[in-house]
DRENDO-1510 file (C-alpha; in Angstrom, 1 decimal, always signed):
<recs>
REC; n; res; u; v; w
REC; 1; UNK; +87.2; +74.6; +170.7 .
REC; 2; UNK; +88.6; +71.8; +168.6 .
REC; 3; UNK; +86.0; +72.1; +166.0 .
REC; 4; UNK; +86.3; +75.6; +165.9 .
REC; 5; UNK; +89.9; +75.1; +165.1 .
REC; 6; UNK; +89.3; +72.3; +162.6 .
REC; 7; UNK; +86.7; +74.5; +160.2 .
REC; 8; UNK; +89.6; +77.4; +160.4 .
REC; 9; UNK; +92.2; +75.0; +159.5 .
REC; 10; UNK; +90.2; +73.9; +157.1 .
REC; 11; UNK; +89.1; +77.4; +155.6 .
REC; 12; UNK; +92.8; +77.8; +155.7 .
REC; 13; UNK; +94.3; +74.8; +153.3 .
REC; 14; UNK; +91.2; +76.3; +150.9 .
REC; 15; UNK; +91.6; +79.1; +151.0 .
REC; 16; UNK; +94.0; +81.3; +147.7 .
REC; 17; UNK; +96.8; +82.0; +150.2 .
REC; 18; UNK; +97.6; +78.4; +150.5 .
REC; 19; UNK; +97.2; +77.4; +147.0 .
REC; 20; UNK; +99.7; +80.7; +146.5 .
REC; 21; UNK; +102.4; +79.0; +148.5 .
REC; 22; UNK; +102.3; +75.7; +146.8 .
REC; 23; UNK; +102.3; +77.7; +143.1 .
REC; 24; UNK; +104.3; +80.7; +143.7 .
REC; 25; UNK; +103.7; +81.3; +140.0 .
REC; 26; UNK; +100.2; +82.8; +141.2 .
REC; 27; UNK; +102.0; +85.4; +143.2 .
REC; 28; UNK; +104.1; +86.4; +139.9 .
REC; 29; UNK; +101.2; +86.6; +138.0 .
REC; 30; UNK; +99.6; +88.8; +140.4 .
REC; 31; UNK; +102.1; +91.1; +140.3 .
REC; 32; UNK; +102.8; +91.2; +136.6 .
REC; 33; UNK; +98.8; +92.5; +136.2 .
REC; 34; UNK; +99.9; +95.5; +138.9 .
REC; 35; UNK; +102.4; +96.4; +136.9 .
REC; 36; UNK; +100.3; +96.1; +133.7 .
REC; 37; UNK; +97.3; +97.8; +135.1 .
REC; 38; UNK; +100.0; +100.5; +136.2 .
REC; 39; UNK; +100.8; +101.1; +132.5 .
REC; 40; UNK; +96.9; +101.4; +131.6 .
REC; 41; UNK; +96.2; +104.2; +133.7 .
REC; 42; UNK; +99.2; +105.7; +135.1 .
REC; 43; UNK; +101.5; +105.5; +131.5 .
REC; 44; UNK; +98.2; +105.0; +129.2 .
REC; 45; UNK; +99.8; +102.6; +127.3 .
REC; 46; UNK; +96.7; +101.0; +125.4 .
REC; 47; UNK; +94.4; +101.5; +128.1 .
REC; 48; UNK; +91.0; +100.6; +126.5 .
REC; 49; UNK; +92.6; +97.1; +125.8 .
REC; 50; UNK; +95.3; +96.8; +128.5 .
REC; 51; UNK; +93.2; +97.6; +131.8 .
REC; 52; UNK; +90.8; +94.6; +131.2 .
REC; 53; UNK; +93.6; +92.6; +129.8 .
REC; 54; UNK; +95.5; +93.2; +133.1 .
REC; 55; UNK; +92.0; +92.8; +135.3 .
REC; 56; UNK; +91.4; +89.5; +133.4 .
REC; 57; UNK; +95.2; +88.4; +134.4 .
REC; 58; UNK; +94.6; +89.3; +137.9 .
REC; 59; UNK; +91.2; +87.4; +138.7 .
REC; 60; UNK; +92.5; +84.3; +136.6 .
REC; 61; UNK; +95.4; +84.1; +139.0 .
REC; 62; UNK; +93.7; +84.6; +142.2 .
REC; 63; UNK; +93.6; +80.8; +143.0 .
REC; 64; UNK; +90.0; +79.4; +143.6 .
REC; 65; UNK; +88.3; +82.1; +141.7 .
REC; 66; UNK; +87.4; +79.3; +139.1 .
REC; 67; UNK; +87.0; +82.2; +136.6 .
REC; 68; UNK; +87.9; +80.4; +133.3 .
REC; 69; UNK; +88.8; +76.8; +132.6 .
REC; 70; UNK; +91.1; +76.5; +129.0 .
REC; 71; UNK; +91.3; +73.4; +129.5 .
REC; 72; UNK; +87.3; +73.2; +127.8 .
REC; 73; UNK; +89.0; +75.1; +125.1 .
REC; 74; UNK; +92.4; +73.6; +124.3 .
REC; 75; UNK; +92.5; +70.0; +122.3 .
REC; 76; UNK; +88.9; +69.4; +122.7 .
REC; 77; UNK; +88.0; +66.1; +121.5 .
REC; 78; UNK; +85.0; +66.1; +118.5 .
REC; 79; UNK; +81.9; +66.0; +119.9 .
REC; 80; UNK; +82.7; +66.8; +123.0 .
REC; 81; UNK; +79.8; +68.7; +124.9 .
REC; 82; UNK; +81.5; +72.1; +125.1 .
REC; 83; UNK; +78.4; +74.4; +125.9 .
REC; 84; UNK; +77.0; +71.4; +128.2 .
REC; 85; UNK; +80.3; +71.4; +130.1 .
REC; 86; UNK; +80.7; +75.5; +130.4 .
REC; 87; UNK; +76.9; +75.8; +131.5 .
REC; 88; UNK; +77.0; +73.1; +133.7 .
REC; 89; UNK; +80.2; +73.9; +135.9 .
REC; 90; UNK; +82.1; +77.0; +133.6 .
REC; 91; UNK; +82.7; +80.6; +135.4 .
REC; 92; UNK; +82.3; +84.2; +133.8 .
REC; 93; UNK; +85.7; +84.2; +131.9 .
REC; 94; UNK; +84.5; +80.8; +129.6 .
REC; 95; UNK; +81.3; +82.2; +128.8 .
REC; 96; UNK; +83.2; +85.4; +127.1 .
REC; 97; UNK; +85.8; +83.4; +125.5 .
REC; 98; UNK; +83.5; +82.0; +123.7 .
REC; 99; UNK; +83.1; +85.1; +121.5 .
REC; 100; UNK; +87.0; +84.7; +121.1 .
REC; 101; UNK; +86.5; +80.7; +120.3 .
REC; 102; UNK; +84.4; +81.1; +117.4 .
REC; 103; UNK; +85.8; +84.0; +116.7 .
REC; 104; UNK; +82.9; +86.8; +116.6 .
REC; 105; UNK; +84.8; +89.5; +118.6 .
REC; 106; UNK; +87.8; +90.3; +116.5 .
REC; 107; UNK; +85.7; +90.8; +113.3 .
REC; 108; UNK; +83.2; +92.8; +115.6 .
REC; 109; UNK; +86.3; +95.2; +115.9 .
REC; 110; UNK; +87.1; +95.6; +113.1 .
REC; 111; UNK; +83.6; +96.6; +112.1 .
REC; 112; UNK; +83.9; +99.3; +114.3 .
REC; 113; UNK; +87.6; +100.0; +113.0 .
REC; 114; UNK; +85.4; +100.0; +109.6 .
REC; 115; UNK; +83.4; +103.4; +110.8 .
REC; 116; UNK; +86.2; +105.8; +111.9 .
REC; 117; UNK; +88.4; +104.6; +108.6 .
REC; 118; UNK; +89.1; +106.8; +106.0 .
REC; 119; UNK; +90.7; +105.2; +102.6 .
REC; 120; UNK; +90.6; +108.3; +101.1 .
REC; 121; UNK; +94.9; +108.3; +101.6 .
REC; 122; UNK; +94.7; +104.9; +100.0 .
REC; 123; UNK; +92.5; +105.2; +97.0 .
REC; 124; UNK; +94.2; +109.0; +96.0 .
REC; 125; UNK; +97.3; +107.2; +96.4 .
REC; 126; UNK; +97.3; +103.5; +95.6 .
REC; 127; UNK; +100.9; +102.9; +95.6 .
REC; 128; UNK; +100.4; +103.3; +99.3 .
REC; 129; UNK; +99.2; +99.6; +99.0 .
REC; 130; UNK; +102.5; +98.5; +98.5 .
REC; 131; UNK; +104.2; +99.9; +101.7 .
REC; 132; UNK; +101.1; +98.2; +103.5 .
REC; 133; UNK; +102.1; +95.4; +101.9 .
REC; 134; UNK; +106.0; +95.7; +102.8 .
REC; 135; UNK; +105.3; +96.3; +106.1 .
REC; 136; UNK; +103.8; +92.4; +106.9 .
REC; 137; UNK; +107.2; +91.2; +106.2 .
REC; 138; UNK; +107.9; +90.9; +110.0 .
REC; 139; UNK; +105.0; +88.4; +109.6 .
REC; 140; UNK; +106.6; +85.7; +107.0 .
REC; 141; UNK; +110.2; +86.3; +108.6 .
REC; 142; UNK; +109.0; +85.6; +112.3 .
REC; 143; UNK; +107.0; +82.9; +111.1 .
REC; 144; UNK; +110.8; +81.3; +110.4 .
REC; 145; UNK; +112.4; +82.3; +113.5 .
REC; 146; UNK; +109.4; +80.8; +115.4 .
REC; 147; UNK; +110.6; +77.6; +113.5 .
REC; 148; UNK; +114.1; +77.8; +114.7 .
REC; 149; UNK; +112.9; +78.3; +118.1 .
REC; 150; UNK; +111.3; +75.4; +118.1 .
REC; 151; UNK; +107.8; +76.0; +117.5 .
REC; 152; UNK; +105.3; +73.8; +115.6 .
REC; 153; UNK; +103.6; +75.0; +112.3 .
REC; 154; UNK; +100.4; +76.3; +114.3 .
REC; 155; UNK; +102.3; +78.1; +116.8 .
REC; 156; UNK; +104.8; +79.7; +114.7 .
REC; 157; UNK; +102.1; +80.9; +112.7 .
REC; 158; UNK; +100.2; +82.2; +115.4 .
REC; 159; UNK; +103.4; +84.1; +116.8 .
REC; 160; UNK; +104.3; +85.6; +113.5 .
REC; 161; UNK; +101.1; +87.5; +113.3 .
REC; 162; UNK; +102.2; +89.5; +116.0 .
REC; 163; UNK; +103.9; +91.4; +113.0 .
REC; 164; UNK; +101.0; +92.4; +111.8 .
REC; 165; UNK; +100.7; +95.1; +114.6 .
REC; 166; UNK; +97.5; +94.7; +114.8 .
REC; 167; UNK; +95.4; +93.3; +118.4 .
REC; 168; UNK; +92.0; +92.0; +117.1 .
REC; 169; UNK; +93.9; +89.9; +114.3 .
REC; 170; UNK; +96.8; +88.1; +116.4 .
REC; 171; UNK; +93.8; +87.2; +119.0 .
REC; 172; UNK; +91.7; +86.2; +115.7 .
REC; 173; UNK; +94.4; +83.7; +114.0 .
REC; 174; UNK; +95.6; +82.6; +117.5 .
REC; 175; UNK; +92.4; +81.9; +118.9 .
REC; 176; UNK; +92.1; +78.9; +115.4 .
REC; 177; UNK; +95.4; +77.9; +115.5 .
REC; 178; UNK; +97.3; +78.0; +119.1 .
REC; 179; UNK; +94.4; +79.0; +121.4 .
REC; 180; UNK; +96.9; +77.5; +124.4 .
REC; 181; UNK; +99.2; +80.8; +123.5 .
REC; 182; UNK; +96.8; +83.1; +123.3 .
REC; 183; UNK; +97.2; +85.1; +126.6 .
REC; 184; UNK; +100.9; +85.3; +125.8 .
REC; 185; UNK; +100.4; +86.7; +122.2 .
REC; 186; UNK; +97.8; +88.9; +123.0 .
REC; 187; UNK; +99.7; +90.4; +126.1 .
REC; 188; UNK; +103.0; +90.9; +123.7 .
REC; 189; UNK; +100.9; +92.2; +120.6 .
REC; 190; UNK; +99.2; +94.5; +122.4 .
REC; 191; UNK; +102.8; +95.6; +124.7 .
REC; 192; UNK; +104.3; +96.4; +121.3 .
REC; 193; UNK; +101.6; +98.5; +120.0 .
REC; 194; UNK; +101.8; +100.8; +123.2 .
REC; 195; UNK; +105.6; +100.8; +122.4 .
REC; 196; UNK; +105.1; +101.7; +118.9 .
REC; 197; UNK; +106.5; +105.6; +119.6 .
REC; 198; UNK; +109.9; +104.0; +121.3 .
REC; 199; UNK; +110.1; +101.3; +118.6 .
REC; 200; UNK; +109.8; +102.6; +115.5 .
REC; 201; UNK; +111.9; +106.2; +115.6 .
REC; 202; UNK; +115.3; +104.9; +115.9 .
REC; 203; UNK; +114.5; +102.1; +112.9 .
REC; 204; UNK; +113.2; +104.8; +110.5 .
REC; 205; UNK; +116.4; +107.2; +111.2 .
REC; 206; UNK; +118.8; +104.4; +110.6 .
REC; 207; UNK; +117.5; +103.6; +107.3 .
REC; 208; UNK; +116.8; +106.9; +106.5 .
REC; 209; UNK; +119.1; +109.8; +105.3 .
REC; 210; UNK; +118.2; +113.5; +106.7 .
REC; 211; UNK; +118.0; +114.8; +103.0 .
REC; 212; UNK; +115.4; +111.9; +102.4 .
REC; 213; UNK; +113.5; +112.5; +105.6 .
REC; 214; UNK; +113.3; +116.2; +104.9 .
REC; 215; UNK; +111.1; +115.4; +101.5 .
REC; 216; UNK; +108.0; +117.6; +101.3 .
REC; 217; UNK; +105.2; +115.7; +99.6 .
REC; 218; UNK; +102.9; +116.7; +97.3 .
REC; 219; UNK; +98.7; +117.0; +98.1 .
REC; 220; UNK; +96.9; +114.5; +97.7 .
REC; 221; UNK; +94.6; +114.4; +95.4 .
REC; 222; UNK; +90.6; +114.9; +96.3 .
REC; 223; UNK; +88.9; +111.6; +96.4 .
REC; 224; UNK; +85.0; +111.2; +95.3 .
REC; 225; UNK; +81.9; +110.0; +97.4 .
REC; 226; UNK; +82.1; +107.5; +94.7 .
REC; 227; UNK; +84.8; +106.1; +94.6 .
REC; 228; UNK; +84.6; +105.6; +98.5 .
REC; 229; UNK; +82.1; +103.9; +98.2 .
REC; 230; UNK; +82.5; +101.9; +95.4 .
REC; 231; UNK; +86.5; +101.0; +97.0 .
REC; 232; UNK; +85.2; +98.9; +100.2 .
REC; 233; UNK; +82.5; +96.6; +98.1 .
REC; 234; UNK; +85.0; +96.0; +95.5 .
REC; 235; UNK; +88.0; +95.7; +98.2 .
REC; 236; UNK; +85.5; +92.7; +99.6 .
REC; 237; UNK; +85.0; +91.1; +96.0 .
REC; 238; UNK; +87.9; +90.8; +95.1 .
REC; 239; UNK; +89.8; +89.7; +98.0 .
REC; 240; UNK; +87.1; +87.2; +99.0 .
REC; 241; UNK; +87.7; +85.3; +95.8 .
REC; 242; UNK; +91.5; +85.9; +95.9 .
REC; 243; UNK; +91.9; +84.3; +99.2 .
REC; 244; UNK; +88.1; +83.7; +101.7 .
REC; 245; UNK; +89.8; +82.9; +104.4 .
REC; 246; UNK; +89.9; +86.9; +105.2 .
REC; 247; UNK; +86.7; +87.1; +103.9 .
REC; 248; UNK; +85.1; +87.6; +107.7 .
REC; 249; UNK; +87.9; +90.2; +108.5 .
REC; 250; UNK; +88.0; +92.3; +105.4 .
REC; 251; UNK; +84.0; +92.1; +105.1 .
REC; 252; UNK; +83.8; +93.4; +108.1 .
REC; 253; UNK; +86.3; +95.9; +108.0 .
REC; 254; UNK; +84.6; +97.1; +104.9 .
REC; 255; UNK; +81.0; +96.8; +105.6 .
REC; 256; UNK; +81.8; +99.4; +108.6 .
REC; 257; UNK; +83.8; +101.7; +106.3 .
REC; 258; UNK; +80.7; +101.5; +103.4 .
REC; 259; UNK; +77.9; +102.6; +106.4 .
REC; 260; UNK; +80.0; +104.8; +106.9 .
REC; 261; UNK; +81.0; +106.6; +103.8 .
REC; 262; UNK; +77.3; +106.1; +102.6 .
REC; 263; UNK; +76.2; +108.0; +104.8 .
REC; 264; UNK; +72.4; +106.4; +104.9 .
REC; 265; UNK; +72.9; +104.7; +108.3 .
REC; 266; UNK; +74.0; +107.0; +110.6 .
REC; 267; UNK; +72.7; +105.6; +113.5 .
REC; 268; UNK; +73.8; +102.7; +113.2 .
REC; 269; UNK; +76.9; +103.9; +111.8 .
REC; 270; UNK; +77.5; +105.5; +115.6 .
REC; 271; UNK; +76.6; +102.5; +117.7 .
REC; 272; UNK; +78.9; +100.2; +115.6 .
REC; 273; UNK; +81.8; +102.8; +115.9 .
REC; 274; UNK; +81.1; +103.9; +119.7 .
REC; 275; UNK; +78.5; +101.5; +122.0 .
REC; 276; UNK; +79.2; +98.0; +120.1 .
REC; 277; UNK; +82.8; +98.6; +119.9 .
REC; 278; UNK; +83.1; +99.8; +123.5 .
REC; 279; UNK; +80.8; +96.8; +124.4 .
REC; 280; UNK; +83.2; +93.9; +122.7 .
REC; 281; UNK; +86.4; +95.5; +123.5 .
REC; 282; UNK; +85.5; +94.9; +127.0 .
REC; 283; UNK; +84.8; +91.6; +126.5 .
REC; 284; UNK; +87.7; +90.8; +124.2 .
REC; 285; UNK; +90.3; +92.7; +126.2 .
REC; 286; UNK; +89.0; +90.4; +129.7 .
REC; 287; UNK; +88.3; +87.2; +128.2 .
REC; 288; UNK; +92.2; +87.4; +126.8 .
REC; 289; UNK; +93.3; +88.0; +129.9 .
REC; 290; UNK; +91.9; +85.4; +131.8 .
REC; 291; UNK; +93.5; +83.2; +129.5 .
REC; 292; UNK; +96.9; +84.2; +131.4 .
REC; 293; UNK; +97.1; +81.8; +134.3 .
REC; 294; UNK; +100.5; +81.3; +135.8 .
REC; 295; UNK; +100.1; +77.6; +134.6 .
REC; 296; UNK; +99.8; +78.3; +131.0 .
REC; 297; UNK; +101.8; +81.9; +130.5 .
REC; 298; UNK; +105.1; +81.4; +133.7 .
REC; 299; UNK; +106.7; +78.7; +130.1 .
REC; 300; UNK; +109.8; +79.1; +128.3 .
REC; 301; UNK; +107.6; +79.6; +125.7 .
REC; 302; UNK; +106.4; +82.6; +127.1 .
REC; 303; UNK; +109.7; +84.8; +126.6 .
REC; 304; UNK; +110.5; +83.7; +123.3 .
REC; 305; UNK; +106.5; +84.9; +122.1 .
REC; 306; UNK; +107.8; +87.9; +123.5 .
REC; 307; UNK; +111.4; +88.3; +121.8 .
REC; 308; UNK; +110.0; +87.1; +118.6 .
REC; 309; UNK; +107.3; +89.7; +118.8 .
REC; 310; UNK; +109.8; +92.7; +119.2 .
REC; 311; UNK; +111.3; +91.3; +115.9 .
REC; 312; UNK; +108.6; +91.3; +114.1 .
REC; 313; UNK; +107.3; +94.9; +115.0 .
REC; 314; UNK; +111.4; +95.8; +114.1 .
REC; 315; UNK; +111.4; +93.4; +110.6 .
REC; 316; UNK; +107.5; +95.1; +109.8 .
REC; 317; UNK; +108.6; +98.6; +110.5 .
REC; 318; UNK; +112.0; +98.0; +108.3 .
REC; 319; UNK; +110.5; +96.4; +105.3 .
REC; 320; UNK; +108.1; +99.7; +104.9 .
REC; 321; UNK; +111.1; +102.0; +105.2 .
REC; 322; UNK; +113.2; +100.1; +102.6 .
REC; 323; UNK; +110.0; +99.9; +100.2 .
REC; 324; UNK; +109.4; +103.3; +100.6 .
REC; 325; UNK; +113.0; +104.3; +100.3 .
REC; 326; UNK; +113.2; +102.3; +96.6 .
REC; 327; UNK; +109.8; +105.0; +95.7 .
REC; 328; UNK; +111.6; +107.3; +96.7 .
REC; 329; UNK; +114.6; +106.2; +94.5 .
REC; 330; UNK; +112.5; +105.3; +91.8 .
REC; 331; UNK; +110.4; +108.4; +91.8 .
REC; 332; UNK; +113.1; +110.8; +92.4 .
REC; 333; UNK; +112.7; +112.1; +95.5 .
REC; 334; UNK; +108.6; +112.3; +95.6 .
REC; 335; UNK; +108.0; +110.0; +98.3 .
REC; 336; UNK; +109.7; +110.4; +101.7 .
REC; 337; UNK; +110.5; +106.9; +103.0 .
REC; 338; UNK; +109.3; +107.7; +106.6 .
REC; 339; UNK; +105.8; +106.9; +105.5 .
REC; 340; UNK; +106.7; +103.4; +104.9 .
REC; 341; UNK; +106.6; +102.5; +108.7 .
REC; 342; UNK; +103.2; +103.3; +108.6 .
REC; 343; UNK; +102.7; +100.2; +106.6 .
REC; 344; UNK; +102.0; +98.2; +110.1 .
REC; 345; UNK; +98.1; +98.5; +111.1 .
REC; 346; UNK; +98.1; +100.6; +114.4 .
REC; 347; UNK; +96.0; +103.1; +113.1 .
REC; 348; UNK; +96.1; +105.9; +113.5 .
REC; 349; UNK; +99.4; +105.6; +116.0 .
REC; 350; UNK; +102.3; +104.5; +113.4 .
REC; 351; UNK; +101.3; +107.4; +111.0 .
REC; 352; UNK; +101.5; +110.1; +113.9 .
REC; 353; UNK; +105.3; +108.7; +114.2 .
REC; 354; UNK; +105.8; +109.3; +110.4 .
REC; 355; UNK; +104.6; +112.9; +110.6 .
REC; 356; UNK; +106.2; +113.4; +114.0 .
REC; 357; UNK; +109.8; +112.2; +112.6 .
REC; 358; UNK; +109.1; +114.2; +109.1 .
REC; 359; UNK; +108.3; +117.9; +111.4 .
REC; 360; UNK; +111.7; +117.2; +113.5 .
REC; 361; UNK; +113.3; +117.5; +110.2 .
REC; 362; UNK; +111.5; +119.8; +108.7 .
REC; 363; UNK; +109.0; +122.0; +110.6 .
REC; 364; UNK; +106.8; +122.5; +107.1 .
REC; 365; UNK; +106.8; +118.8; +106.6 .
REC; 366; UNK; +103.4; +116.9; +106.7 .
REC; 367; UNK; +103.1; +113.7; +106.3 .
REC; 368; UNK; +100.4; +112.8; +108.0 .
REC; 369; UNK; +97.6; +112.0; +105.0 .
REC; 370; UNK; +100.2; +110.4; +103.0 .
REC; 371; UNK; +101.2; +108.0; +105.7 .
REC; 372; UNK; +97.8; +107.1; +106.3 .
REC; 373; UNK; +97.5; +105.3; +103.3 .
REC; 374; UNK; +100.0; +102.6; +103.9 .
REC; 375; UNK; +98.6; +102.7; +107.8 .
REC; 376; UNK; +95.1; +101.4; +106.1 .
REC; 377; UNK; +96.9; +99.7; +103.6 .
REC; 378; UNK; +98.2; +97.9; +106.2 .
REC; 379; UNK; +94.8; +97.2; +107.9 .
REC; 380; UNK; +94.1; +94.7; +105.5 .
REC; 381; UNK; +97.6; +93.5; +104.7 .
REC; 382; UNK; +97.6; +92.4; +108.3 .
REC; 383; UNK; +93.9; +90.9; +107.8 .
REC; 384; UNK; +95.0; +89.3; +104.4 .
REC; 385; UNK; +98.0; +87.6; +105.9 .
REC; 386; UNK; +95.7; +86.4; +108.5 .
REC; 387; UNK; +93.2; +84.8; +105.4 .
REC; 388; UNK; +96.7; +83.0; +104.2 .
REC; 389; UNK; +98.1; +81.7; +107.7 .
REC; 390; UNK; +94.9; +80.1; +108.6 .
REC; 391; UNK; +94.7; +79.2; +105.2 .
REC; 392; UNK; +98.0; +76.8; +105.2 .
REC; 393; UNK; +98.0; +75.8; +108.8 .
REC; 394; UNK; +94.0; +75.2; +109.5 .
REC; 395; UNK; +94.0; +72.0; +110.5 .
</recs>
C-alpha cells in the first residue's frame, strides 16, 4: 500500500498541475490562449493565423509538454550544435521554428501574397507609392518610443515593425533581431491587424473633413499585360541594388505576383497561392505561438510591445491620411485622403475601411481600386523598411 502511495505521490509532484501551482503564470497563459482561440473562431478575428497562434500558446504552457525549448534559439553561442541538440532531445515546436530561425516561412508567405496581388492600382497610379510610403511612419517613430521605454537597439527595432501592419514581416525582422520577443510581437502584430476595422475609422474621420471624404475619384486607368509583368522583375532590380537586405522579401513577393500575371504557370501558380500557403501558415502561426511560454511573454516588457504596437498602427494610419490629404491639397480635390490609410500592408483589409468610410459619406463613392494601390504600396514599404532595420541593427 505504501508503494502504491509513493508512485502516486510521485506521479503527483510530476505531474502539470504541480508545476501550475509553483508558476501560476502557466495557469494565466492558459487562459490567455482560451480567450484568443475564442476570438479565432467565435469573433474571427485573424483566424487562419490566430487559432494556431493561440493552440501553439496553449501546449507551450501546459507544463511538461517539453514542446519547444527557446533557450536552443536565444543567444546561442557560435558553433554551438543547434540541429545536434534539437534532434537529440528537441520537441515538435523546435523543429518548426526552425523555418522561423532561418527565416524560410515569412518569405514563403509572401510568395503566396505574390499570387493573389494585383499592382494593377499601383502601376495606373504611381503616386499611390507615396501614401505606402507615408504610411511606415508608425515604423521609424515607434522605433523612438521603444528607445524611451527602454529598449535596446535590436529590440526597439524589432517592436517598431509592428507598424508595418504586416504578420509575416514583424515575425521575419524579429526572428534576426529579438528572437526572445517574438511570441509577444507576433501576438500584438497580429491582435492589431484583426482590430484594423475599430482602429483605423475614428483616425481617418479626425483628420478628415466630410467635404474631403465625400471626393469622388476618377477611373483608373487600364493597365497592360506588359506592364504587369515587366513592374515585378523591375520592382526586384531595383530595390535589390537599392537596399538587398529586402531582397528575399520583395523577390519573393514578386516572383509570386510575375507567375502569376504571366500566366504560364498556372499550376503552380495555385499551389503557391492555396496548398503551400495553407501548408506554412500552419506552421508559422504554431511555431510563433509556442514561443509564448509564461516565462518569456508574463514581462513588463510584454505590455509595453503591446502599447507601442497600438501606436504604431495609430502613427502608420495617420501619416497616410496627412499624405494623402496634402494630394489632395495639392491636386485640388482629386484625391480623397481616406485612401491614405490604406498605406499599411493588411491587404486587402485597410482598403475595405477606405471604401467603407468613403460610401458612409457618399453612397456613389468608390474607393476601393484607388485605395488598393497604397495597400500594395504598402506591401513592400513594409518589406523595404524591414531590408533597412536589419540592415542597421544586424549584428
Amino acid at each position: 500500500m505504501e508503494a502504491l502511495w509513493g508512485t502516486l505521490v510521485g506521479i503527483a509532484e510530476k505531474s502539470g498541475f504541480a508545476k501550475i501551482a509553483d508558476n501560476w503564470g502557466y495557469l494565466a497563459m492558459i487562459l490567455l490562449s482560451c480567450v484568443l482561440l475564442y476570438l479565432a473562431i467565435v469573433k474571427k478575428f485573424e483566424p487562419l493565423l490566430l487559432l494556431p497562434i493561440a493552440f501553439g500558446m496553449l501546449l507551450a504552457n501546459l507544463p511538461g509538454s517539453n514542446i519547444i525549448h527557446m533557450e536552443y534559439f536565444i543567444d546561442t553561442p557560435t558553433g554551438h550544435p543547434l540541429w545536434e541538440e534539437i534532434l537529440n532531445h528537441g520537441g515538435l515546436g523546435d523543429l518548426l521554428y526552425m523555418g522561423v530561425k532561418l527565416g524560410i516561412y515569412p518569405p514563403l508567405i509572401f510568395l503566396g501574397i505574390g499570387t493573389m496581388t494585383d499592382f494593377g492600382p499601383l502601376i495606373s497610379n504611381p503616386k499611390s507609392l507615396l501614401l505606402g510610403a507615408a504610411a511606415q511612419l508608425g515604423i521609424f517613430l515607434t522605433y523612438a518610443g521603444a528607445i524611451l521605454f527602454g529598449f535596446k537597439g535590436l529590440e526597439a527595432a524589432a517592436i517598431s515593425i509592428i507598424g508595418g501592419a504586416d504578420g509575416p514581416t514583424a515575425i521575419y525582422v524579429t526572428g534576426r533581431l529579438a528572437p526572445h520577443l517574438l511570441g509577444s510581437i507576433a501576438v500584438a502584430a497580429y491582435s492589431y491587424m484583426a482590430l484594423i476595422p475599430a482602429i483605423q475609422p475614428p483616425i481617418m474621420r479626425l483628420l478628415t473633413t466630410k467635404k474631403e471624404r465625400q471626393i469622388v475619384m476618377k477611373q483608373l486607368r487600364t493597365v497592360s499585360k506588359t506592364e504587369k509583368i515587366v513592374f515585378p522583375i523591375l520592382c526586384t532590380i531595383v530595390i535589390s541594388l537599392i537596399l538587398p537586405d529586402s531582397a528575399v522579401l520583395v523577390g519573393m513577393l514578386m516572383l509570386g505576383n510575375l507567375m502569376k500575371e504571366s500566366g504560364v504557370v498556372e499550376r503552380i501558380t495555385k499551389t503557391a497561392g492555396n496548398e503551400l500557403m495553407n501548408i506554412i501558415t500552419i506552421f508559422l502561426g504554431f511555431s510563433v505561438g509556442c514561443t509564448t511560454s509564461a516565462d518569456t511573454f508574463l514581462r513588463w516588457e510584454t505590455g509595453f510591445i503591446i502599447a507601442l504596437g497600438l501606436v504604431a498602427f495609430l502613427v502608420g494610419t495617420a501619416g497616410g491620411v496627412l499624405l494623402g490629404k496634402l494630394m489632395c491639397w495639392l491636386t485640388h480635390g482629386q484625391v480623397n485622403p481616406l485612401i491614405g490609410s490604406a498605406g499599411v500592408s493588411a491587404v486587402p483589409m485597410a482598403a475595405r475601411i477606405s471604401q467603407k468610410v468613403g460610401q458612409e459619406e457618399n453612397p456613389e463613392n468608390f474607393l476601393l481600386m484607388h485605395a488598393m494601390g497604397p495597400n500594395v504600396a504598402g506591401v513592400i514599404g513594409s518589406a523595404v523598411a524591414a531590408g533597412i532595420l536589419i540592415n542597421l541593427f544586424q549584428r
